[in-house]
Backbone as a printed PyTorch tensor [residue, N CA C, xyz], in Angstrom:
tensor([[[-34.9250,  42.6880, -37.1740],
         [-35.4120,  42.1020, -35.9570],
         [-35.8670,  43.2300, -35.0270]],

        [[-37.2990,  43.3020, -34.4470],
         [-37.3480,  43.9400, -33.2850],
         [-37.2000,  43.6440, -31.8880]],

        [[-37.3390,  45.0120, -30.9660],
         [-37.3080,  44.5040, -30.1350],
         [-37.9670,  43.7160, -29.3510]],

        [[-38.9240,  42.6880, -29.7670],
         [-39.6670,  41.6690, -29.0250],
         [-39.4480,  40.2270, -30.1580]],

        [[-38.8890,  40.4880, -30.6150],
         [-37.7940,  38.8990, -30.6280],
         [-36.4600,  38.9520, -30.5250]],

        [[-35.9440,  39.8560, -30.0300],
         [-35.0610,  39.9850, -29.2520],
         [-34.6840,  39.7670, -27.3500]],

        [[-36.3580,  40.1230, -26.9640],
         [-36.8750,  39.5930, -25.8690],
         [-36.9320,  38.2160, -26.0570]],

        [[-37.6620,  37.7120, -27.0040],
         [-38.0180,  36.0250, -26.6880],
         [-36.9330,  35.3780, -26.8760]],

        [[-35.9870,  35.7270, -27.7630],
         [-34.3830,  35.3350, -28.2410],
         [-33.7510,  35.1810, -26.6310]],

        [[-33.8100,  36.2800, -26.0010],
         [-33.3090,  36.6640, -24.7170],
         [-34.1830,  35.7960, -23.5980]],

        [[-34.7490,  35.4250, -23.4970],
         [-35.6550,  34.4180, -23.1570],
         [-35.5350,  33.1030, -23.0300]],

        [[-35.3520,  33.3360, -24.6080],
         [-35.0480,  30.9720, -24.6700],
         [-33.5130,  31.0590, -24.3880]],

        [[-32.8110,  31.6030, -24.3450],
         [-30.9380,  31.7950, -24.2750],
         [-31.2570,  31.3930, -22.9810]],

        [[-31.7000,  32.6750, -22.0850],
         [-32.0500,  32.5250, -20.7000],
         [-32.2220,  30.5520, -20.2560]],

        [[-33.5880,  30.0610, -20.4570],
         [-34.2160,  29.1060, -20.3690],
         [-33.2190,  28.0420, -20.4650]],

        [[-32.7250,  28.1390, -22.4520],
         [-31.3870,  26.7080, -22.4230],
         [-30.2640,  27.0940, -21.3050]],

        [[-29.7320,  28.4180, -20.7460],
         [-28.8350,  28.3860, -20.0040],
         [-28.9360,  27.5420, -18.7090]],

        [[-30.2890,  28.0670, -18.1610],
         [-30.7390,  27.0380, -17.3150],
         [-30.9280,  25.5730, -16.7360]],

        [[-31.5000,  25.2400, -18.3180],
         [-31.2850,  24.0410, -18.7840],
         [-29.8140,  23.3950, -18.6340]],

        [[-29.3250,  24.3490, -18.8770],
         [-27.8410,  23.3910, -19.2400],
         [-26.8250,  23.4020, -17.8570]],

        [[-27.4490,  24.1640, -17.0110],
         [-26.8340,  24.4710, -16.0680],
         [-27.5450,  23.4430, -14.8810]],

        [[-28.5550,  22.9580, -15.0420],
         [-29.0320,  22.2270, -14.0950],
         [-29.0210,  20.9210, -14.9360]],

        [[-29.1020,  20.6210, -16.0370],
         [-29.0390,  19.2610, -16.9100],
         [-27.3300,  18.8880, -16.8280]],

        [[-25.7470,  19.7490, -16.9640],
         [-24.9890,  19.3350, -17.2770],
         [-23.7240,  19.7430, -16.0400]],

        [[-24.0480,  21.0870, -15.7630],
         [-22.7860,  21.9830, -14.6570],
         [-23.3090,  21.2220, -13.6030]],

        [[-24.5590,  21.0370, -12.5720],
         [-24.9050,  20.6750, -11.6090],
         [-24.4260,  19.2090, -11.5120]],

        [[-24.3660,  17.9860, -12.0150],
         [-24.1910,  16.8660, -11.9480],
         [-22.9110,  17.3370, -11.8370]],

        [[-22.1750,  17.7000, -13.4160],
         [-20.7550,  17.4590, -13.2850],
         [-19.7100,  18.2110, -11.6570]],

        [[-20.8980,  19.1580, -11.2360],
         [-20.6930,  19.7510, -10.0160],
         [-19.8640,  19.0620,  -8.8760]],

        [[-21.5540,  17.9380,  -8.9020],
         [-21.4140,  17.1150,  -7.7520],
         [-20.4330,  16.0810,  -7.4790]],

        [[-20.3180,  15.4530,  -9.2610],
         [-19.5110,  14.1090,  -9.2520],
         [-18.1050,  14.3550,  -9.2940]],

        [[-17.5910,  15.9720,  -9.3730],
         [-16.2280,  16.2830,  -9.2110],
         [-15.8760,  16.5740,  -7.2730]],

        [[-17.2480,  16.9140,  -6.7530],
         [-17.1260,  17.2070,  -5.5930],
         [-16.8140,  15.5940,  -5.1390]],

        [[-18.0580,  14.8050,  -5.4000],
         [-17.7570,  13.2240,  -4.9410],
         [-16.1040,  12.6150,  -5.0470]],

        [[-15.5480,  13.0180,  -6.2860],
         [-14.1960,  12.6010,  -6.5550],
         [-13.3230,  13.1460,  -5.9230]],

        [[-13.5160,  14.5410,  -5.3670],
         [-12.4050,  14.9630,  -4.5930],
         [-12.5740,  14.5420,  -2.9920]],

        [[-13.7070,  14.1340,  -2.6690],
         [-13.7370,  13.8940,  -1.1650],
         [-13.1680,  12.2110,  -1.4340]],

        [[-13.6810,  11.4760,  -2.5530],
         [-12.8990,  10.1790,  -2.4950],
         [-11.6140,  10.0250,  -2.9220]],

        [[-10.1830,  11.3940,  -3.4420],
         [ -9.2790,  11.4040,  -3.5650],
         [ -8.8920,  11.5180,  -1.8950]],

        [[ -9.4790,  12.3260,  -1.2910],
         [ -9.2770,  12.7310,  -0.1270],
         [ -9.2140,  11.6580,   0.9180]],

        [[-10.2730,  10.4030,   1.0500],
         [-10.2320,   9.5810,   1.5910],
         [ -8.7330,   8.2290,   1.1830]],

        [[ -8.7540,   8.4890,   0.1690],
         [ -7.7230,   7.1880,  -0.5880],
         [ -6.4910,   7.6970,   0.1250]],

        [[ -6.2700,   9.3150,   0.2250],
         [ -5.1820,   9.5230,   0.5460],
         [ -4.5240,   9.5490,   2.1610]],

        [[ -5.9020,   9.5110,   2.9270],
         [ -5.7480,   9.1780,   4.4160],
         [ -5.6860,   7.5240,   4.2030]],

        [[ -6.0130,   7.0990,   3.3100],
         [ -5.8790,   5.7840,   3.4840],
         [ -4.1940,   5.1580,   2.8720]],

        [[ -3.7400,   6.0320,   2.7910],
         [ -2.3820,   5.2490,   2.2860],
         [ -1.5190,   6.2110,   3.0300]],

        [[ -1.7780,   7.4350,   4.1350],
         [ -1.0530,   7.6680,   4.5320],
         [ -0.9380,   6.5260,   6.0680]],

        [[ -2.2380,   6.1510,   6.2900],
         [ -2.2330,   5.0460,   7.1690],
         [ -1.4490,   3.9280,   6.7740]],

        [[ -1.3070,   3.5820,   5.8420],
         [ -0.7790,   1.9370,   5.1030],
         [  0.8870,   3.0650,   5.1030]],

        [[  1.4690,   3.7470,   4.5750],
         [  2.3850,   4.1940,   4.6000],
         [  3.2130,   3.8120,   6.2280]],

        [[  2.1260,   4.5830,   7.4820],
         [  2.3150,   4.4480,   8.2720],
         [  2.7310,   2.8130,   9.2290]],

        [[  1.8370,   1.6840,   8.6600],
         [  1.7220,   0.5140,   8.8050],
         [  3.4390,  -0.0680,   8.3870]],

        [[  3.0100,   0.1690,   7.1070],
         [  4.4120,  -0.2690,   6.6670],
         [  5.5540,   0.0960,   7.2630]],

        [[  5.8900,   1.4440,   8.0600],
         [  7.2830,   1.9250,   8.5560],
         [  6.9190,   0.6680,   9.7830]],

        [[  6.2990,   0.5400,  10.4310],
         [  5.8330,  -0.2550,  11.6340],
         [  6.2900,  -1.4860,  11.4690]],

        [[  5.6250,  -1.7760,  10.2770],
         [  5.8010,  -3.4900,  10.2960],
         [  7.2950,  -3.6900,   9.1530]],

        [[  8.1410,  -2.7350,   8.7740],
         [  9.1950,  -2.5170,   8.5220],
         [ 10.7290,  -2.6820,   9.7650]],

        [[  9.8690,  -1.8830,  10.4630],
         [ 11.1790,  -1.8050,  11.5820],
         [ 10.6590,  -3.0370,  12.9620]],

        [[  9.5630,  -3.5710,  13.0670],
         [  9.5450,  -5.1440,  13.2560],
         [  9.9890,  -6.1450,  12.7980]],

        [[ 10.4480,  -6.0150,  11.3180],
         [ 10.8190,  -6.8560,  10.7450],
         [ 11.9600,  -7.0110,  10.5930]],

        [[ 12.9910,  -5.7780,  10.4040],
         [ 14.4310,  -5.6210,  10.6650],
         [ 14.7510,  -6.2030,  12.5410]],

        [[ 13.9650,  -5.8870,  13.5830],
         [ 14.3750,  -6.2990,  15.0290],
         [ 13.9090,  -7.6810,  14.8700]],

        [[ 13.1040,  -8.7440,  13.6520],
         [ 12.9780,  -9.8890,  14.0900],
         [ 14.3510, -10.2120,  13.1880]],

        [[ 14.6810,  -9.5100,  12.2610],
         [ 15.9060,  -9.9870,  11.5680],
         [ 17.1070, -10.2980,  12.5270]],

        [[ 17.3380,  -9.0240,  12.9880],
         [ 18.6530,  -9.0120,  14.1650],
         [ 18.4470, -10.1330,  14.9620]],

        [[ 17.0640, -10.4050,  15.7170],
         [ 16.9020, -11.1520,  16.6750],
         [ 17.1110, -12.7250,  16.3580]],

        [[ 16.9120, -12.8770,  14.8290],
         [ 17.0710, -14.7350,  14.1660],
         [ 18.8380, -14.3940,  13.8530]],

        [[ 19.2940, -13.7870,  13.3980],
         [ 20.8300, -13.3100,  13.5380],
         [ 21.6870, -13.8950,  14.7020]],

        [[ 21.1580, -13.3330,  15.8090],
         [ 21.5720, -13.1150,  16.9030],
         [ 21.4230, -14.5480,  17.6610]],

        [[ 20.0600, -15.3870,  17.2790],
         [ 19.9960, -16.4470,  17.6170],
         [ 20.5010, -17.1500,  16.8500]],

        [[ 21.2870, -17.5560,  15.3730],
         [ 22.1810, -17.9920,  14.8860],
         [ 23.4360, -17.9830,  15.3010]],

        [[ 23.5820, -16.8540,  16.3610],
         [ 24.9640, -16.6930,  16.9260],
         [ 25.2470, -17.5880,  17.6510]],

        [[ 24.4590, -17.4090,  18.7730],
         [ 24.1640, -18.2990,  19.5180],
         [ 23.7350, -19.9030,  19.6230]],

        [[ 23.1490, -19.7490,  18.6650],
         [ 23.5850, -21.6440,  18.2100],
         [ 25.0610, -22.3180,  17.4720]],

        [[ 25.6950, -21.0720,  16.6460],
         [ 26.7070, -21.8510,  16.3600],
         [ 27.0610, -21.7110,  17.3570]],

        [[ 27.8820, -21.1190,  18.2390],
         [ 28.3840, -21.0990,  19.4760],
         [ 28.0960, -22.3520,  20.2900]],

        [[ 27.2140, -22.5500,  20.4560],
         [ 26.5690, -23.6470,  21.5240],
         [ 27.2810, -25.0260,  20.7650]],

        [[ 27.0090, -25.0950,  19.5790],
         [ 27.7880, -26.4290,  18.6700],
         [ 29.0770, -25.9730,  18.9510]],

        [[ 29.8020, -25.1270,  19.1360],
         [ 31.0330, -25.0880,  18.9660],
         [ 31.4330, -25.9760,  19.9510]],

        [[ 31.0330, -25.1410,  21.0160],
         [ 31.3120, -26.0430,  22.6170],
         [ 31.0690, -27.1250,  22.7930]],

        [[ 29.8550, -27.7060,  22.2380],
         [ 29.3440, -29.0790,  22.1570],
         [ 30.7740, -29.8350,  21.1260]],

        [[ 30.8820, -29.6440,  19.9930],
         [ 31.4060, -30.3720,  19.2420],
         [ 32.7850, -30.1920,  19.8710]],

        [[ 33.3940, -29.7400,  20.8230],
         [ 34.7520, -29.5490,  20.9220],
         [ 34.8280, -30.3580,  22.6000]],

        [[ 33.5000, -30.3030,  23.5010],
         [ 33.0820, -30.4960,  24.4440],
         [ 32.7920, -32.4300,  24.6830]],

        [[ 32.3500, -32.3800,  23.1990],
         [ 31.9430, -34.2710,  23.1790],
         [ 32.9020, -34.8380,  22.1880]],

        [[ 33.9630, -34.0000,  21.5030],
         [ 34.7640, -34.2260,  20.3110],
         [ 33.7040, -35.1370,  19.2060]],

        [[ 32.6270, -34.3820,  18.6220],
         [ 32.1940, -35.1020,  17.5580],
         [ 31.9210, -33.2900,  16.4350]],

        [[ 31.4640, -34.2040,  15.2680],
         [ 31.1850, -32.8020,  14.2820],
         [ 29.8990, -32.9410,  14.1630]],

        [[ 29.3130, -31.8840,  14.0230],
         [ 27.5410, -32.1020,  14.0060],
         [ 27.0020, -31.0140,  12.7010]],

        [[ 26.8860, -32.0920,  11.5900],
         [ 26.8110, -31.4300,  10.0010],
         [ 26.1330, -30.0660,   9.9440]],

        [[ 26.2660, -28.9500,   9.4580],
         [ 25.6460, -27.8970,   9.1860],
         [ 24.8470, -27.8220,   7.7410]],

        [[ 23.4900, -27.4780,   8.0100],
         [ 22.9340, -27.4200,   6.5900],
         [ 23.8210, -26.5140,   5.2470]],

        [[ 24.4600, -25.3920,   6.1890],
         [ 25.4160, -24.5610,   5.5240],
         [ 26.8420, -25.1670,   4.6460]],

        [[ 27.0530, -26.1300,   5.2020],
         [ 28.3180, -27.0980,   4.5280],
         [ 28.0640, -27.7170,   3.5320]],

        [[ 26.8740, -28.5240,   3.6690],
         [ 26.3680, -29.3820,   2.3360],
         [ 24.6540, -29.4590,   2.3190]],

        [[ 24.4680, -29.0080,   1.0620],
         [ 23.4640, -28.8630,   0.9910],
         [ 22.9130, -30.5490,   0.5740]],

        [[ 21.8440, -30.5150,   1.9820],
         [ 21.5240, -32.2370,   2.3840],
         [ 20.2380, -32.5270,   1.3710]],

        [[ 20.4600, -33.4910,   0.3010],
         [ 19.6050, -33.8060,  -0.7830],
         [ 18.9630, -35.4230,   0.1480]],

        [[ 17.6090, -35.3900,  -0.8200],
         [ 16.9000, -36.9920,  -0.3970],
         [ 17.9380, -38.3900,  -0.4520]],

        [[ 18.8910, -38.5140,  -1.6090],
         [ 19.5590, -39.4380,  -1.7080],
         [ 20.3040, -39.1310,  -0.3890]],

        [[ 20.9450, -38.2700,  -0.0750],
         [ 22.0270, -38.4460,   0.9950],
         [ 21.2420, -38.8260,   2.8710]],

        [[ 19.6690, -38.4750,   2.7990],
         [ 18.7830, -38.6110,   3.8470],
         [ 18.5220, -39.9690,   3.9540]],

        [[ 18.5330, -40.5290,   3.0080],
         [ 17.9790, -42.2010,   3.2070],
         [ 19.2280, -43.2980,   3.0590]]])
């Protein structure tokens, strides 16, 4: 081989590198860049929902306490009542009230 197909050898190498670098590296470039800015977004997006959730977590424990607390307060109120008018006033908690026993 001389040296002028060693040039053109050096040449088309050149050319397919090119080729392959703008046909295969450049896309795969971009669409890894695209994927990391949309890992990037998913992950502000669930640190928000993360955030949501502690929120609507500890709302949900103060509506717990608060139906608790108003259970307290109703048995209480029957207590006085039922001891107040001397009658008993059934609790769903005592017997569980079926259709036959409603009609």
């Amino acid at each position: 081989m001389g040296l002028e197909e060693l040039e053109h050898i050096a040449v088309i190498l050149g050319l397919l590198g090119g080729l392959f670098h703008f046909a295969v590296l450049r896309p795969l470039y971009n669409a890894i860049t695209k994927f990391e800015l949309a890992i990037e977004e998913l992950r502000g997006d669930i640190r928000r929902n993360e955030e949501r959730w502690h929120v609507l977590s500890v709302k949900l424990a103060e509506l717990d306490q608060r139906a608790k607390s108003a259970h307290h307060r109703i048995d209480e109120f029957v207590k006085v009542y039922e001891t107040t008018y001397n009658v008993k006033i059934p609790h769903p908690r005592d017997k569980e009230v079926t259709k036959e026993d409603g009609e």
